[in-house]
N, C-alpha and C positions, 0 to 999 in steps of 0.2 A: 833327802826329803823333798820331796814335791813341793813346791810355791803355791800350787793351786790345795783351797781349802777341801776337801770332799772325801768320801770314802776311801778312797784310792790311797789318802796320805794315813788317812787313820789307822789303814791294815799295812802303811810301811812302818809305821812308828810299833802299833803296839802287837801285829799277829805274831813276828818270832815271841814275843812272852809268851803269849799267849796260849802257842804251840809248845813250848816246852812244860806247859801243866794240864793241858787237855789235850785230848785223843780226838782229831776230825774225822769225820766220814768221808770216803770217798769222793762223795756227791758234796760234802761242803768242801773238802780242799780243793774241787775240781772248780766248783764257784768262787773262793778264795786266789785261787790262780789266777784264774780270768780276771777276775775286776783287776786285781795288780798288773796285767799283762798289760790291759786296754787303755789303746789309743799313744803305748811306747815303742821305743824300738823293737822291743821283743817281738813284736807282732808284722814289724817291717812295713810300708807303705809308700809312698811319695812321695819325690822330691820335685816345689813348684820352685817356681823362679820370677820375680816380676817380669813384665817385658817390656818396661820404661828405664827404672834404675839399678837392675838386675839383682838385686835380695833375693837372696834365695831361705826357704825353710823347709822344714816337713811336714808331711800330713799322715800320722800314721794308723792303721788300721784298728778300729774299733772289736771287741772281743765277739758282741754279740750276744752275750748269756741273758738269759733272761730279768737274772737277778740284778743283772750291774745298772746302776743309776746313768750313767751313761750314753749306755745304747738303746734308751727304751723310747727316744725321742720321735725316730725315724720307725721303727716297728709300729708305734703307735697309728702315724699319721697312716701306714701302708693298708692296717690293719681296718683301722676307720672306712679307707676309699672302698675297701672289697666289700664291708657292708648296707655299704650307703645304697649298694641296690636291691638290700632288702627292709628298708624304709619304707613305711607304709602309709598313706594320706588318713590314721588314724590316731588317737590319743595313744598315750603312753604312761602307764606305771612304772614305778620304782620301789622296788622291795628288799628289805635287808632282814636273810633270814641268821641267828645269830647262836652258838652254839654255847650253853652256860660255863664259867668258867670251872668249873669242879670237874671236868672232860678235858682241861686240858692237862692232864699226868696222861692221860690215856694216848692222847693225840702225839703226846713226845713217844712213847711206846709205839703206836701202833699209826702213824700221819696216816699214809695212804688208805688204811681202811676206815679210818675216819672221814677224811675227805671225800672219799667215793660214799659213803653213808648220807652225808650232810647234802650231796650232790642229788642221788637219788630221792632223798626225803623231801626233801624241797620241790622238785618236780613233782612228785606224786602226790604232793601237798595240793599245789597249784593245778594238777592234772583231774585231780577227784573235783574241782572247784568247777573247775573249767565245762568239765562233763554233766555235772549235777540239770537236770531239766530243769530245773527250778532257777536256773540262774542262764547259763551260757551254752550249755549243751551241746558243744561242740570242745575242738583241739583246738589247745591255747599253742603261741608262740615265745617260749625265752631262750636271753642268752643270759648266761648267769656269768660271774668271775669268783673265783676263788682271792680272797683276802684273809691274813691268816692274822694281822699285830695291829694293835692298838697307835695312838700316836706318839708315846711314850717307848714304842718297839718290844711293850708285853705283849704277851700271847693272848688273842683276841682274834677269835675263828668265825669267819662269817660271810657269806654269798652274800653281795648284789646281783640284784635279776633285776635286768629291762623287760617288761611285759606289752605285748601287744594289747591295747585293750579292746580285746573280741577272741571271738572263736571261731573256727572254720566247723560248720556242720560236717556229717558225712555224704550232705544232697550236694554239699558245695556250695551251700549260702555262708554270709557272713553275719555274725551276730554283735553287734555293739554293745560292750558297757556302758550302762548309764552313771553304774556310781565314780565318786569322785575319790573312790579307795581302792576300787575293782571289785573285791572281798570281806565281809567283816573278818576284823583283827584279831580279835579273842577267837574265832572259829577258828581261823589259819592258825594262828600258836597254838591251839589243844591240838589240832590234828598233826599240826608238825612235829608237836613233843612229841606225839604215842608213835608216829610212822618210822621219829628217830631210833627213839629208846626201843621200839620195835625190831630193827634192820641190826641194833646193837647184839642184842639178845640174840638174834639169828647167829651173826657173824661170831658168836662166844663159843656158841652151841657146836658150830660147823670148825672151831682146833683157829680162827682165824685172829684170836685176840690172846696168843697165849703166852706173852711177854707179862700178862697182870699174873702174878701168882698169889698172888694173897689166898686165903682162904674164903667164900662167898662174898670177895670185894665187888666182883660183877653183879650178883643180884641186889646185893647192897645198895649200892650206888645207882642202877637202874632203877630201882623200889623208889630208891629219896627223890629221883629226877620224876617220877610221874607225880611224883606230891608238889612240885614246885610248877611256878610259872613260869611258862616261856613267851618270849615277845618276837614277834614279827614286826618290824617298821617297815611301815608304807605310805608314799609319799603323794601327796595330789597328782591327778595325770598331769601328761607333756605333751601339748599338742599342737609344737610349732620342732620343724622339721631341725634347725640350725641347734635347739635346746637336747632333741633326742642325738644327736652327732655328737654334741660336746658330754654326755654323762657317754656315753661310747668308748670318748676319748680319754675320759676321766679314772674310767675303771677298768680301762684295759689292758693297759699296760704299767699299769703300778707298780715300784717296787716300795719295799719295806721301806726302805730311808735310802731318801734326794739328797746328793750334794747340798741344793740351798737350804735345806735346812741345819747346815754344821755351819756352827757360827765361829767357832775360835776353837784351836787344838793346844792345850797347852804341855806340859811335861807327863803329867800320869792323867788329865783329864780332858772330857772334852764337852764342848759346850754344845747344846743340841735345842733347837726350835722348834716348839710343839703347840699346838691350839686345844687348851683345855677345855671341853665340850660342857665340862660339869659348871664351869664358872663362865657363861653366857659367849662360849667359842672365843675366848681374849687368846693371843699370841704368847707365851712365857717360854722362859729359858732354865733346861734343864742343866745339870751337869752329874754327867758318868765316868766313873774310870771307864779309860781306853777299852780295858780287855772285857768290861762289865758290858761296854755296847757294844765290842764285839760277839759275846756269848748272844745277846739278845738276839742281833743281827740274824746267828746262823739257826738261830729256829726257824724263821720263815724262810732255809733255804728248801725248795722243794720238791722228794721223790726223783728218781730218775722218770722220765717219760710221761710224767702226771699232767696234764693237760689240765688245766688251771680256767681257758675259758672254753665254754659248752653251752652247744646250741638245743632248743630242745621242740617236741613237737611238730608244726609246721615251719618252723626255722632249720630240723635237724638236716644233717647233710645230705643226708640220701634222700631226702622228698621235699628238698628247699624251693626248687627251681618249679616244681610242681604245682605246690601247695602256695605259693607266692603267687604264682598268676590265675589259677581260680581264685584267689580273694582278690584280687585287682577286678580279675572280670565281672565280678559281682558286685565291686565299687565301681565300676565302670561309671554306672547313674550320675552317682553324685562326686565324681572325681573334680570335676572344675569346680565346684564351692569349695572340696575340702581338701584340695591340693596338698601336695608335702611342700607347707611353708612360704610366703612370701615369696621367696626366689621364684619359686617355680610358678606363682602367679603370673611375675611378669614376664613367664619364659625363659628366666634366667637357670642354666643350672647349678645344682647344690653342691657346692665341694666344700674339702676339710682346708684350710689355707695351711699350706705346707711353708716350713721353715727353712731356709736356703744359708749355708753357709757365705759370710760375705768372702768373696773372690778379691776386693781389693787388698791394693798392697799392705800391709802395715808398716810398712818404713815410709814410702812415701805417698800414700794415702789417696793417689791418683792412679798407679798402674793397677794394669791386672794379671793373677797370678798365674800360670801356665805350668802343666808337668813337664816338667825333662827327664825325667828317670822315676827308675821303680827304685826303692830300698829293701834287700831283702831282710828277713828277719832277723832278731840276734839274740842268741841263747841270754840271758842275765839272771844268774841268782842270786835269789832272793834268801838265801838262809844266813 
C-alpha cells in the first residue's frame, strides 16, 4: 500500500475487487493502469543524488493520462502559456451550458455522441447570438471544456465556455458587448434545449443512438425534454487579464477527483471532500465504499480520442492567428486604456507562475539534488 493518501492507493486497495465483479473497458483499464503505473517504478525514471551529503533517491516518470490527478499539474500550466497569446484587451464571459440529468442513461449508452451534441449545440447556441444584427452581428470567440461529474463524482454533464466578449464583423471590425451577461438567459436555454433535442433527434434518425432499444423511448424522452426547463448559467464579465488565465487554468485541466480531496482510506471505505453548493458552497465529508467511488470514478473516463477542450469561431485553429490580429488591429485605438491587465500597463508581461519542483535535499536540506543515472522501467503486477 502506498503511504501517500490519493487515488493511486485507492485503486491499490480496492480495483482487484472490483475487477473481479465488473467487466472494464478497454479505455477504463487503460486509464486504470496508468494512474497505478504513475510516478512508480514501473514507468522507470531518475536516479538524483545530493551533491553535499550524497542521499541518493528517485524521481520517477509520471504516466501522463489525461484522467490521473497527478499529471494535470504541469499540462495545465503548459497549456495556459500557449493560450495566453490569444488574450484579448477585451471583457470576458463565463458560461455553463448544463445537460438535464434524465440524459444521463443515454450518455452511459451512447458518451461520444452526446458530447459531440452538447459541443455543437452550445456553439450554435452562442453562434445564432453572436450573428443576430440586433445584437453583435458578427463571429464570436470560445473555448469550451468538457466536464462530465458533479462534486460528489455523479454524473453531471456540462461545458464551460470562456467568451470573448464581442464579435469580429465580416468587414473586420470589432463589436463590443455592452451587457453584463453578454446574452439573455432564458433566450440561450430555449434555443439550447431545441438545438440539443434537435441534433438528438437527427442522430436517432441517422442508426447513431442504437444501444437505446426500448420501444419509442427516443421520442419519449425527447417530447418530455422540450416541455422542461433548461438552464444556461452565466456569469458577469472578466475584464482583468490575470482573472481570464486563472478560469483557463481552472477548467482545463480538471480531472474528476484530486488527490486533496481523499481525506482518510480506511478498510472498505473512503472518506472523500466535497463543497456542497446547495447548502451555501460549505466544505463536507463524504464517505463511499472503495469500489462504489471507484464505479463513480470510471464514468468520467473519456472516449478514446475525444478531445475534451475546443476552440471555436475566431479562436478555431485554422483561422486563429488571422482572426486574432484583425481584432487587435481594430483595437489598435484604444489598446493603451484597455490593455490586457495591469501587468501589461506597466509593461510588465503576463505569465502563468509555474510551479517548480523543490531540487533541494531532503535529508540534509542544504544540498542540491543532481541526476546520476536513468532507471529503467520495471514490469510489476498488479493482480
Amino acid at each position: 500500500m502506498s503511504a501517500h493518501i490519493g487515488l493511486q492507493a485507492v485503486f491499490e486497495r480496492f480495483l482487484p475487487a472490483y475487477q473481479r465483479q465488473h467487466l472494464l473497458t478497454p479505455i477504463q483499464q487503460k486509464a486504470c493502469w496508468h494512474i497505478e503505473q504513475c510516478r512508480t517504478e514501473a514507468l522507470g525514471g531518475l536516479q538524483q543524488r545530493c551533491g553535499q551529503c550524497g542521499f541518493e533517491q528517485p524521481q520517477y516518470h509520471s504516466c501522463r493520462d489525461r484522467h490521473c490527478p497527478q499529471c494535470q499539474g504541469q499540462a495545465q500550466q503548459a497549456w495556459c502559456q500557449q493560450q495566453l497569446q490569444a488574450v484579448l484587451p477585451v471583457t470576458y464571459y463565463h458560461l455553463v451550458f448544463t445537460l438535464p440529468h434524465t440524459l444521463n442513461g443515454w450518455v452511459e449508452l451512447h458518451p461520444e455522441v452526446i458530447y459531440r451534441c452538447l459541443f455543437q449545440s452550445a456553439w450554435e447556441t452562442l453562434d445564432h447570438f453572436g450573428q443576430d444584427p440586433k445584437r453583435l452581428h458578427g463571429t464570436l470567440g470560445m473555448t469550451a471544456v468538457l466536464h462530465t461529474w458533479g462534486q460528489n463524482l455523479s454524473r453531471h454533464v456540462h461545458l464551460h465556455c470562456l467568451v470573448a466578449g464581442g464579435a469580429l464583423t465580416q468587414a473586420g471590425d470589432w463589436h463590443s458587448s455592452q451587457s453584463n451577461y453578454l446574452f439573455p438567459v432564458r433566450a440561450l436555454s430555449r434555443f439550447f434545449r431545441g438545438r440539443m433535442v434537435s441534433r438528438l433527434r437527427h442522430n436517432a434518425q441517422c442508426g447513431e443512438l442504437q444501444r437505446i432499444t426500448r420501444p419509442a423511448e427516443i421520442d419519449t424522452r425527447l417530447n418530455e425534454l422540450m416541455q422542461t426547463d433548461w438552464v444556461v448559467y452565466t456569469k458577469a464579465y472578466l475584464n482583468r487579464a490575470d482573472t481570464v488565465v486563472q478560469y483557463l487554468a481552472r477548467y482545463s485541466r480538471k480531472t474528476a477527483l484530486s488527490n486533496g480531496r481523499i481525506q482518510q482510506i480506511d478498510e472498505d471505505q473512503v472518506h472523500l471532500r466535497y463543497k456542497d453548493y446547495r447548502d451555501h458552497d460549505r466544505n463536507k465529508v463524504m464517505v463511499l465504499d472503495g469500489e462504489e467511488l471507484i464505479r463513480r470514478f470510471l464514468w468520467h473516463i473519456l472516449p478514446a480520442g475525444f478531445m475534451r477542450i475546443r476552440h471555436y469561431g475566431f479562436l478555431a485553429n485554422r483561422c486563429r492567428r488571422q482572426k486574432l490580429a484583425q481584432i487587435r488591429q481594430s483595437l489598435q485605438a484604444i489598446a493603451e486604456q484597455e490593455i490586457v491587465g495591469q501587468a501589461a500597463i506597466n509593461n510588465q508581461p503576463i505569465t502563468v507562475p509555474v510551479i517548480e519542483k523543490p531540487r533541494s535535499c531532503p535529508q540534509c536540506k542544504t544540498g542540491r539534488m543532481i541526476v546520476v543515472g536513468e532507471i529503467a522501467p520495471k514490469r510489476i503486477d498488479y493482480g
